[in-house]
C-alpha atoms as a printed R data frame, in Angstrom:
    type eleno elety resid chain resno       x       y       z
1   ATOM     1    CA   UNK     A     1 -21.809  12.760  -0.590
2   ATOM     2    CA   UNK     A     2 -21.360   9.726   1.462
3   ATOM     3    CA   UNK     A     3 -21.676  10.477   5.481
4   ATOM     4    CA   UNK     A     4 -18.432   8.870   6.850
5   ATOM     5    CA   UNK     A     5 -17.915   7.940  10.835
6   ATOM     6    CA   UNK     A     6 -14.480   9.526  12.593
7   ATOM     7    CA   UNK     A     7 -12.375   7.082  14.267
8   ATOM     8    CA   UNK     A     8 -11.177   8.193  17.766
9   ATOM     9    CA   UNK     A     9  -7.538   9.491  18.001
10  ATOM    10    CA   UNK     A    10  -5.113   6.220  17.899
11  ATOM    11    CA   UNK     A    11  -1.976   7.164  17.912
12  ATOM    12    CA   UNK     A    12   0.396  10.346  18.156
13  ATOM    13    CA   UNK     A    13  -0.405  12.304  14.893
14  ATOM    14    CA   UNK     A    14   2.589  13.948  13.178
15  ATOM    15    CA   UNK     A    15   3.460  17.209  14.339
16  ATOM    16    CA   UNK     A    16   3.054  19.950  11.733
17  ATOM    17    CA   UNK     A    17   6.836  20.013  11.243
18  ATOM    18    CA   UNK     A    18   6.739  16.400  10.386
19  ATOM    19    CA   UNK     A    19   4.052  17.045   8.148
20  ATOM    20    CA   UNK     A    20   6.080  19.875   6.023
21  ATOM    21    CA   UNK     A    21   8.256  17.420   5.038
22  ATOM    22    CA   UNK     A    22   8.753  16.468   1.349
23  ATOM    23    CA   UNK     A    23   8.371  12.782   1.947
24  ATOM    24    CA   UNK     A    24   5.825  11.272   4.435
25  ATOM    25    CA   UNK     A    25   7.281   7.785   4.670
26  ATOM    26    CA   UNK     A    26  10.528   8.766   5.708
27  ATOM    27    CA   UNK     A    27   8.671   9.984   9.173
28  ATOM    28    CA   UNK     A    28   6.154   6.878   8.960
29  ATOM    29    CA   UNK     A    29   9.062   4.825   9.249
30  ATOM    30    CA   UNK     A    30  11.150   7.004  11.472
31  ATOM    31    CA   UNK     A    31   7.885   6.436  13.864
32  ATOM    32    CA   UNK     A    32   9.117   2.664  14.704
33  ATOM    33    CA   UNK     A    33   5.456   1.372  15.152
34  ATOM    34    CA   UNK     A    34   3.917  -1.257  13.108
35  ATOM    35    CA   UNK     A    35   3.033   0.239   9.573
36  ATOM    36    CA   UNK     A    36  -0.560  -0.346   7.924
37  ATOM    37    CA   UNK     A    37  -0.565  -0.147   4.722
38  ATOM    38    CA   UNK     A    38  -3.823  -0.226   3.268
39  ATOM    39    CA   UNK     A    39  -4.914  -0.745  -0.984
40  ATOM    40    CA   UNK     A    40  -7.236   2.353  -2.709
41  ATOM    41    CA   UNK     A    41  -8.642   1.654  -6.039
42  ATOM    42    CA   UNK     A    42  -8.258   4.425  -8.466
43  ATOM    43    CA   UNK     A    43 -10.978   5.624 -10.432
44  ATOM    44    CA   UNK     A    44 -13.102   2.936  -8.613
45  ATOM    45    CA   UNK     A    45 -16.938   4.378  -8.338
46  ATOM    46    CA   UNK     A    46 -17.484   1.768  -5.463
47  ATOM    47    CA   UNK     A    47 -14.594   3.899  -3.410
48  ATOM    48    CA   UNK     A    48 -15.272   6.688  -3.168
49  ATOM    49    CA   UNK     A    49 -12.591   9.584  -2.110
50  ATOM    50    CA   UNK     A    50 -14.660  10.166   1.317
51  ATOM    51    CA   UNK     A    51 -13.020   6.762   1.818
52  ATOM    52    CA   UNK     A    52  -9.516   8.188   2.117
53  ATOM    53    CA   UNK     A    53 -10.550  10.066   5.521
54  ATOM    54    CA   UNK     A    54 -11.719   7.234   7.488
55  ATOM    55    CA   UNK     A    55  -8.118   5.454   6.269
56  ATOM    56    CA   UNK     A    56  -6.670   8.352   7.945
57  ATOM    57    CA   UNK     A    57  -8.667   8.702  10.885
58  ATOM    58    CA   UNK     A    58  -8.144   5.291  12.005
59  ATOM    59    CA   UNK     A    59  -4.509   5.139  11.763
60  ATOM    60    CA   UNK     A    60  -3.377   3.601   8.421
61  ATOM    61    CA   UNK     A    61   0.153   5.163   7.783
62  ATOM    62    CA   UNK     A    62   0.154   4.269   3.966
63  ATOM    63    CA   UNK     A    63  -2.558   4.449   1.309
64  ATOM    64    CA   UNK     A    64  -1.502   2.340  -1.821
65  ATOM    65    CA   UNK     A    65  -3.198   4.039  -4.566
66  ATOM    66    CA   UNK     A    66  -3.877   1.135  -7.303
67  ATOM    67    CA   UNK     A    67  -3.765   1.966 -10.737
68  ATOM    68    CA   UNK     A    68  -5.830  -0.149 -12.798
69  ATOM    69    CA   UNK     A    69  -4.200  -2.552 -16.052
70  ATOM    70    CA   UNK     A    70  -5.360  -5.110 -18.292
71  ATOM    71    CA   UNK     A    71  -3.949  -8.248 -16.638
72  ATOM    72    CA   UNK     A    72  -3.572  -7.558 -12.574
73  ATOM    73    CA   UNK     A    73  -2.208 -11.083 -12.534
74  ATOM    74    CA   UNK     A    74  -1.547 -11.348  -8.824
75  ATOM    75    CA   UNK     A    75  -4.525 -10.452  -8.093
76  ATOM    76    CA   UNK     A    76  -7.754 -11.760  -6.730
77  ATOM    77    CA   UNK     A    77 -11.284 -11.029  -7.461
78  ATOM    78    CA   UNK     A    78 -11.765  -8.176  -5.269
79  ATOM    79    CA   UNK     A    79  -8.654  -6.094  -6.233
80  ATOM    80    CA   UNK     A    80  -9.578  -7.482 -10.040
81  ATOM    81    CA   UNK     A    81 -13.214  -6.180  -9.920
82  ATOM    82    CA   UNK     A    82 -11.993  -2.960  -8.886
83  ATOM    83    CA   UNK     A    83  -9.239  -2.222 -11.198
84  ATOM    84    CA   UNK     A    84 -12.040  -3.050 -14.386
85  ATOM    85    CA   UNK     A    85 -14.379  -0.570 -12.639
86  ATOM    86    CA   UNK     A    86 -12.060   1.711 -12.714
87  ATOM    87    CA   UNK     A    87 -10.271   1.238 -16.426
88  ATOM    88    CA   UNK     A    88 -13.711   2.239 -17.144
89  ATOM    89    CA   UNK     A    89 -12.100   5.710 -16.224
90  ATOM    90    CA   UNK     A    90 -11.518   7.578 -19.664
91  ATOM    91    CA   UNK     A    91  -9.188   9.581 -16.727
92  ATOM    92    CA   UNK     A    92  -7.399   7.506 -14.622
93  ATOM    93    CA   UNK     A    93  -4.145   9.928 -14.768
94  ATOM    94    CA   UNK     A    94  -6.095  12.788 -13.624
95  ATOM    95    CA   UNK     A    95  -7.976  10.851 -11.496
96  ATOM    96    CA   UNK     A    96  -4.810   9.277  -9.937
97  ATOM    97    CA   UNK     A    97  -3.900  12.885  -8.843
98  ATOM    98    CA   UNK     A    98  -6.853  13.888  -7.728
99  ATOM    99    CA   UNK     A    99  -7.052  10.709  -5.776
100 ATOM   100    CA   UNK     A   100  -3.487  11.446  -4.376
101 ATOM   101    CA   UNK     A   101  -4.415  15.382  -3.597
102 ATOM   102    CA   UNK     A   102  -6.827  14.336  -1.215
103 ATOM   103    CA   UNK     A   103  -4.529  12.399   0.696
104 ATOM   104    CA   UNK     A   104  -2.297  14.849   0.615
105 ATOM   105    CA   UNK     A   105  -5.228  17.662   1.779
106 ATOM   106    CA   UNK     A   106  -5.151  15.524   4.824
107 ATOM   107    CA   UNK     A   107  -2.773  17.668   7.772
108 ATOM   108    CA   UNK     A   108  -0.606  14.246   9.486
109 ATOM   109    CA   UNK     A   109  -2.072  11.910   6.891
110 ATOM   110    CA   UNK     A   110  -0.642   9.121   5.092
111 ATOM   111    CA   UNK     A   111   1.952   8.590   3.242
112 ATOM   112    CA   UNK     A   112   1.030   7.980  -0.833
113 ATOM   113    CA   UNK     A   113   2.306   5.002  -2.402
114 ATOM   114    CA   UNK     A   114   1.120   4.274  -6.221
115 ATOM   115    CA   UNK     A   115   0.830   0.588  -7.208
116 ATOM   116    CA   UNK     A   116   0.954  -0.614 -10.215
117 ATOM   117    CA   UNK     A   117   1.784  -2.826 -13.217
118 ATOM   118    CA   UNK     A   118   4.384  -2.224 -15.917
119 ATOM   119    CA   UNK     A   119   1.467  -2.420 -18.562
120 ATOM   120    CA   UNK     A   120   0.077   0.510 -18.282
121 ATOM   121    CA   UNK     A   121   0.732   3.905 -20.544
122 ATOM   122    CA   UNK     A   122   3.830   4.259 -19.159
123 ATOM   123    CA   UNK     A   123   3.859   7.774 -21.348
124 ATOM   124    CA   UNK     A   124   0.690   9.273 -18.994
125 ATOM   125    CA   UNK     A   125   2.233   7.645 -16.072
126 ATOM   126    CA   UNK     A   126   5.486   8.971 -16.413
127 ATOM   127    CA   UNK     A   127   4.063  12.778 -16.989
128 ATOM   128    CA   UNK     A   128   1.193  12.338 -14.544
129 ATOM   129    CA   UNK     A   129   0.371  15.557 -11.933
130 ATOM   130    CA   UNK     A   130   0.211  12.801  -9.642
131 ATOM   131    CA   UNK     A   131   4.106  12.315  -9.310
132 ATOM   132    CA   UNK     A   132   4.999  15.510  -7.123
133 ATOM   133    CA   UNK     A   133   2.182  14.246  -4.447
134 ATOM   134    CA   UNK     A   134   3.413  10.396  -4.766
135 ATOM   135    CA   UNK     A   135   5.735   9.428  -1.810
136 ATOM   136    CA   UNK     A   136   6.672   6.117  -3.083
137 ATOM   137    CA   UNK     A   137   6.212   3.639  -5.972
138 ATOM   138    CA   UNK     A   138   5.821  -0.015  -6.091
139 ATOM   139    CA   UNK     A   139   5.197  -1.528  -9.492
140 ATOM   140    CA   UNK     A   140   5.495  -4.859 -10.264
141 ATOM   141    CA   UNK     A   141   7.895  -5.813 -12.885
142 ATOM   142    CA   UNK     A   142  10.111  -2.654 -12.894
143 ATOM   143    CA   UNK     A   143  13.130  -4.552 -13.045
144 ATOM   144    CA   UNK     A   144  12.795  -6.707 -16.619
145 ATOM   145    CA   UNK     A   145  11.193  -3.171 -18.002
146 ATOM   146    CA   UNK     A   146  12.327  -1.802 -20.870
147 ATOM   147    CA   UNK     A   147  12.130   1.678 -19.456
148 ATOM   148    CA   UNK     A   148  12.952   0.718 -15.551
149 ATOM   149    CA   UNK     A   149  16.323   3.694 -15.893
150 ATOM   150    CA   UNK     A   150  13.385   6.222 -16.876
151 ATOM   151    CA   UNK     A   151  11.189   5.024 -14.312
152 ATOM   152    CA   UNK     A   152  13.724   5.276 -11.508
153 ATOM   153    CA   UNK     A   153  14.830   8.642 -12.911
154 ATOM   154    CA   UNK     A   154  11.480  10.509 -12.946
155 ATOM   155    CA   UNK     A   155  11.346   8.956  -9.321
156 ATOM   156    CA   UNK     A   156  13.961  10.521  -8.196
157 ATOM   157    CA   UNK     A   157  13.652  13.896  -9.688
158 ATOM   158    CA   UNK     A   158  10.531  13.808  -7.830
159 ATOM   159    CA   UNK     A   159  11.551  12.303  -4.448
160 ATOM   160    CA   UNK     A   160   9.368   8.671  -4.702
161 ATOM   161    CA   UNK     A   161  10.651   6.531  -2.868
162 ATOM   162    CA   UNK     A   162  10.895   2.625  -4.119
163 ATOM   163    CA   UNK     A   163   9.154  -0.079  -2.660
164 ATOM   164    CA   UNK     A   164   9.898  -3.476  -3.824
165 ATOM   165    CA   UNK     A   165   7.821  -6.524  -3.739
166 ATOM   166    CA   UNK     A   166   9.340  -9.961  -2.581
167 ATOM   167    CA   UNK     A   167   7.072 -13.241  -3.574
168 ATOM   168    CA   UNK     A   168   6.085 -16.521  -1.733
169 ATOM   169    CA   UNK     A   169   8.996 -18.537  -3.684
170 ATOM   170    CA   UNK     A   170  11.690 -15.649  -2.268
171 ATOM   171    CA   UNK     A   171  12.493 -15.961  -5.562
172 ATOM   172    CA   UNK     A   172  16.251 -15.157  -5.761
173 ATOM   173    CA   UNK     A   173  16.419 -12.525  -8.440
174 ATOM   174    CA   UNK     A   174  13.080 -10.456  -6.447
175 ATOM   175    CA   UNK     A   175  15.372 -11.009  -3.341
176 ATOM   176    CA   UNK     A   176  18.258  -9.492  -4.861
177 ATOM   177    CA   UNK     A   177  16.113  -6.689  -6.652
178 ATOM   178    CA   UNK     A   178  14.700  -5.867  -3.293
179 ATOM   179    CA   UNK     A   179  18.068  -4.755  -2.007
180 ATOM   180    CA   UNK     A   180  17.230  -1.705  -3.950
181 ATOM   181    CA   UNK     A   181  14.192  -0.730  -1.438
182 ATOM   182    CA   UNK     A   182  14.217   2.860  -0.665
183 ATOM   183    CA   UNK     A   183  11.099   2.493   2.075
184 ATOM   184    CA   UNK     A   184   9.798  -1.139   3.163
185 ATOM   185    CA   UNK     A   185   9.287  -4.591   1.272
186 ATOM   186    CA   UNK     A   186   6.329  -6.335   0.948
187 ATOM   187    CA   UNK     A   187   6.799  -9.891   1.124
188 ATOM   188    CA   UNK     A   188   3.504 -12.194  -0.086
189 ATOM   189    CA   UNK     A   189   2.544 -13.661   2.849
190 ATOM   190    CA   UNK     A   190   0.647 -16.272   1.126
191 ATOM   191    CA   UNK     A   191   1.250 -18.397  -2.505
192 ATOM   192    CA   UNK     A   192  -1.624 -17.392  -5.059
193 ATOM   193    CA   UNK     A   193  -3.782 -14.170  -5.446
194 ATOM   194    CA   UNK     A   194  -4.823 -11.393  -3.345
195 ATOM   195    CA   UNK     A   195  -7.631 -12.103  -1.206
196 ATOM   196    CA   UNK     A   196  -8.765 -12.604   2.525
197 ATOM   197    CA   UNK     A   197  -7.576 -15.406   4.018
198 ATOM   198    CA   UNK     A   198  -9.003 -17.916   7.154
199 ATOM   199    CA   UNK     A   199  -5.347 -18.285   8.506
200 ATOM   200    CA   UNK     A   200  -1.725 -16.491   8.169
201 ATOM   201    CA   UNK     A   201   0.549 -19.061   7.160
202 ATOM   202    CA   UNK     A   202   3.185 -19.391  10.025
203 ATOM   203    CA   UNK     A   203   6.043 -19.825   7.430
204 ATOM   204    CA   UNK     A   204   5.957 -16.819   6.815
205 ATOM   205    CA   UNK     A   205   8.457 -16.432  10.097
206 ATOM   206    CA   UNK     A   206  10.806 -18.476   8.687
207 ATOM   207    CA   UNK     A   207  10.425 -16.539   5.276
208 ATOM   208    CA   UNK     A   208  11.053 -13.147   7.219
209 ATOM   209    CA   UNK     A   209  13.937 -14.452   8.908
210 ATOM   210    CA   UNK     A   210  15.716 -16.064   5.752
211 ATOM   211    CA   UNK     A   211  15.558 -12.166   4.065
212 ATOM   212    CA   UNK     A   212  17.164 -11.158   7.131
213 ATOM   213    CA   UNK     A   213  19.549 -13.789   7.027
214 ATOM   214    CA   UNK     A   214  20.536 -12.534   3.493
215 ATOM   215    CA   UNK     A   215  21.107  -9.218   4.808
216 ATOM   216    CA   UNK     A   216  17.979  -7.450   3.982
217 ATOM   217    CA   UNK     A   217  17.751  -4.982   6.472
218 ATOM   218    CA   UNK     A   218  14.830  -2.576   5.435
219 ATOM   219    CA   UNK     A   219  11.469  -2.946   6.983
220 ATOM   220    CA   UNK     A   220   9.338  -5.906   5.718
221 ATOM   221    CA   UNK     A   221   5.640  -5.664   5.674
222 ATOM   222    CA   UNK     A   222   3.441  -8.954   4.839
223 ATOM   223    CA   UNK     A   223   0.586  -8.337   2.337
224 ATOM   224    CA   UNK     A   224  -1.900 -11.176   0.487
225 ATOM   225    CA   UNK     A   225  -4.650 -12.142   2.164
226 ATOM   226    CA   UNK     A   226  -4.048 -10.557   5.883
227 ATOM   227    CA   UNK     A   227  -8.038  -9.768   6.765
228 ATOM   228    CA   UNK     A   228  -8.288  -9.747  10.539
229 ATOM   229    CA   UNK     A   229  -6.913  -7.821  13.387
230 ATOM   230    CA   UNK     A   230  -5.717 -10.993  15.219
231 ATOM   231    CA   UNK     A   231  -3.542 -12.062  11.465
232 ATOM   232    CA   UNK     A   232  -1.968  -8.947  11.693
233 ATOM   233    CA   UNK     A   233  -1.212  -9.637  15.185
234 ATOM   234    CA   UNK     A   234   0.365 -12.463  14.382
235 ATOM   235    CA   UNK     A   235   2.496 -11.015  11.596
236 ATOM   236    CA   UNK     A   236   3.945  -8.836  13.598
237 ATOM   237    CA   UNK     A   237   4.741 -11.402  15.878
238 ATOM   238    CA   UNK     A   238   6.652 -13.353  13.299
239 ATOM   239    CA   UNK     A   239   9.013 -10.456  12.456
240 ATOM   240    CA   UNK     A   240   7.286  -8.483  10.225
241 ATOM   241    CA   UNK     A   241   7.358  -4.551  10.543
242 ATOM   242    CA   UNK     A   242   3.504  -4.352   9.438
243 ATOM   243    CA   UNK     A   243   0.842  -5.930   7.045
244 ATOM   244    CA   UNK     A   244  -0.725  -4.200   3.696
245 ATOM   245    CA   UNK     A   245  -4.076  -5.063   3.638
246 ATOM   246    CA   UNK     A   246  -6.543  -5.333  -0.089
247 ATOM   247    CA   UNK     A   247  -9.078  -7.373  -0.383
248 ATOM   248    CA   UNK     A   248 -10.358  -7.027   2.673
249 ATOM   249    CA   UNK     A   249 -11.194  -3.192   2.965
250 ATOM   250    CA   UNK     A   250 -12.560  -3.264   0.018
251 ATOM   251    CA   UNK     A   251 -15.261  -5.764   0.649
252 ATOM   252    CA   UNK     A   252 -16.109  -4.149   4.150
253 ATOM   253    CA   UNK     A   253 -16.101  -0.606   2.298
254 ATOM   254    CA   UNK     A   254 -19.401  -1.804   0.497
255 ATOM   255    CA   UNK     A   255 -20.943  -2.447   3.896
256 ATOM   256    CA   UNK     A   256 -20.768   0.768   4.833
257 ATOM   257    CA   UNK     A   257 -18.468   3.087   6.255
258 ATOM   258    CA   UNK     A   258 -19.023   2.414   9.772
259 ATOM   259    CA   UNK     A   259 -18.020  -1.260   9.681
260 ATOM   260    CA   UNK     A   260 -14.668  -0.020   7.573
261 ATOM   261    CA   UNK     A   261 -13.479   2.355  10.497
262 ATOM   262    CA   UNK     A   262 -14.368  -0.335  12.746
263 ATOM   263    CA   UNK     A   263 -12.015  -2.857  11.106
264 ATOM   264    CA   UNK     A   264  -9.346  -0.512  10.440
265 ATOM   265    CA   UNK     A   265  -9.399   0.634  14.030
266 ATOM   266    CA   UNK     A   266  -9.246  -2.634  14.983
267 ATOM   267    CA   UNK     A   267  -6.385  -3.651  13.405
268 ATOM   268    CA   UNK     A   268  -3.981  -0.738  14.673
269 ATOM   269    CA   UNK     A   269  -4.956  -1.188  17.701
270 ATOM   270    CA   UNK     A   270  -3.678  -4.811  17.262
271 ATOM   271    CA   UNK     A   271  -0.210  -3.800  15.539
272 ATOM   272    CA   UNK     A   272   0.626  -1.422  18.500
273 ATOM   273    CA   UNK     A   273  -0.234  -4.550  21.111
């Protein structure tokens, strides 16, 4: 089993009572501070679930739990070379609850978000074990799905919160769609792929403050290619309400996890200034 280093306490933990709760992002948002968001392959070999601690440990407040699929078509080569390591999983269901279980072992851990696709086996997905530990749901494409009622219905029968994605374009239909946001948006903070980025593109504050202008009032968190403390720093800075962060822990994961915890800690520490 892979040795893994604990961060030093970072922030208030949830009280037990918090913790009881159903839903753990309605308390990570009622917390006001900065949300991290940070991407989990499932079924990955290269990640493994020891992983999930040091998230915790060093103050990420959402793991998104990524479901593998043929065509991950906004995604770069990291997030890409993990989702085909892990379609290799004959068991990627079972392994998605399992994955979510030990996040959920975790007393004042994260909240668990499941991202995926629309083609995947919507059948498996849709009677998963997974869904009573899930706390929210982003997949992309849900709205020109041919089963999007059935989606939202299993959701709510199960308490998942939505979580809608906004792109670099602000395309007006994904603006309008994202009025439906139960939790947080995640606006792409940069045109193109997933993957670590040199710079945060400072448009991105007028982009934040145009969805605000057309009255989206839920919390907005930038993801796409955020890989340094100091960009999510800055994204605060520019309005957003956090960062979700890929590529980036999953190349550091590979060099050990030492240097993981050390980036994670690192960037809370930057979100709460």
């Amino acid at each position: 089993m892979m040795s893994y280093l604990h961060c030093s306490q970072i922030s208030d933990t949830p009280s037990e009572q918090q913790d009881s709760r159903r839903n753990r992002l309605d308390w990570r948002l009622a917390s006001g501070r900065p949300l991290l968001t940070c991407y989990f392959p499932v079924g990955d070999p290269a990640m493994p679930p020891e992983l999930l601690r040091i998230y915790a440990d060093c103050g990420v407040d959402v793991v998104e739990l990524g479901l593998p699929t043929a065509d991950p078509f906004m995604d770069g080569a990291a997030v890409r070379n993990a989702m085909a390591r892990g379609a290799a999983n004959p068991d990627i269901y079972p392994a998605l609850a399992a994955t979510a279980g030990v996040v959920r072992s975790i007393d004042g851990g994260p909240a668990v978000l499941c991202m995926s696709y629309t083609a995947i086996d919507l059948d498996a997905f849709l009677q998963c074990a997974a869904l009573p530990l899930l706390d929210g749901l982003l997949m992309l494409g849900l709205d020109a799905c041919p089963r999007r009622d059935e989606i939202l219905a299993v959701s709510r029968h199960h308490d998942i919160r939505q979580v809608r994605f906004v792109d670099w374009e602000l395309d007006p239909a994904a603006v309008e769609a994202a009025r439906a946001s139960e939790a947080y948006l995640m606006l792409q903070a940069a045109p193109g792929p997933t993957g670590a980025r040199q710079m945060l593109d400072p448009r991105n504050a007028l982009h934040i403050k145009q969805l605000r202008a057309r009255g989206l009032a839920q919390p907005i968190l930038l993801g796409f290619g955020i890989s340094t403390p100091q960009q999510a720093a800055e994204a605060v800075a520019m309005g957003a309400n956090g960062v979700v962060i890929g590529s980036r822990c999953l190349q550091l994961a590979q060099q050990g996890p030492e240097v993981l915890s050390g980036f994670l800690r690192a960037v809370r520490e930057s979100l709460d200034g």
